[in-house]
C-alpha positions as CSV (number, residue, x, y, z in Angstrom):
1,X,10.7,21.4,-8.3
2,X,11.6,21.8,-12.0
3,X,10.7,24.5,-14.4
4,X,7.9,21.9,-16.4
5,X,5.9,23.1,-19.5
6,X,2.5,22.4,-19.1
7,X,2.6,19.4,-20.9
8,X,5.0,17.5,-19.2
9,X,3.5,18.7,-15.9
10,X,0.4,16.9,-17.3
11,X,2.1,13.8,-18.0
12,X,3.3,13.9,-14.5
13,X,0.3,14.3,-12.7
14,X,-1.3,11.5,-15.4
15,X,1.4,8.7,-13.8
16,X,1.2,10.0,-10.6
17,X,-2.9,9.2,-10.6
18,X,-2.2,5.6,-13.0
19,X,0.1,4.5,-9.7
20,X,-2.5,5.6,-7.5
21,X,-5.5,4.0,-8.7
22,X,-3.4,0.7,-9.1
23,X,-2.3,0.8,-5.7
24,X,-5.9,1.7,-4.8
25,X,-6.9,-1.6,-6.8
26,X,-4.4,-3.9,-5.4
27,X,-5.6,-3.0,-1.4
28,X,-9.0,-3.2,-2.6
29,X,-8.0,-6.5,-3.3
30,X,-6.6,-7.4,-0.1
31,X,-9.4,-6.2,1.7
32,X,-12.3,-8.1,-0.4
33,X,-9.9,-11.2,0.2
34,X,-9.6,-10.2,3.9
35,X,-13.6,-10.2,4.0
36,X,-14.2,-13.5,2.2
37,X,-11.5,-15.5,5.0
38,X,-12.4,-13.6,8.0
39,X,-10.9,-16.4,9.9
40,X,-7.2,-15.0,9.2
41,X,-6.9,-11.7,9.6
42,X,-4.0,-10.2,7.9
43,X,-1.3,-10.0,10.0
44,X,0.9,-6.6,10.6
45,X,4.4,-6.0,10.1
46,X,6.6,-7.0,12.9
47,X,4.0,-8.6,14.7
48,X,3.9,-10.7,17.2
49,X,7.1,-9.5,18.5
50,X,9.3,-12.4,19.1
51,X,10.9,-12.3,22.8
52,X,13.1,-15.5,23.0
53,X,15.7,-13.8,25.2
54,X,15.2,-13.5,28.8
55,X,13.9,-10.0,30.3
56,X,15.9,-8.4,33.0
C-alpha cells in the first residue's frame, strides 16, 4: 500500500463505496426482476454442462 495523505486516502475509500453501492443496485435489480418472472430462474454460469461426447 502507498504512503496516502489523508485526503486522498478519503477519496479512495469514497470510490471504493460509489462502486459498491452501484453494484449493490444493479443485483438489486436482478433480483426484483428475478421475483416478478419467477418462471425463469436465472441461470448460472456454466450450466447445464454440455456432455455431447461419449463417456468412457
Amino acid at each position: 500500500m502507498q504512503n496516502l495523505s489523508p485526503a486522498d486516502e478519503l477519496c479512495e475509500i469514497r470510490a471504493a463505496v460509489a462502486r459498491l453501492q452501484a453494484r449493490e443496485a444493479s443485483l438489486c435489480a436482478v433480483l426484483q426482476q428475478a421475483a416478478q418472472n419467477p418462471s425463469r430462474p436465472i441461470p448460472r454460469p456454466g450450466w447445464p454442462i454440455r456432455r455431447e461426447a461419449a463417456l468412457h
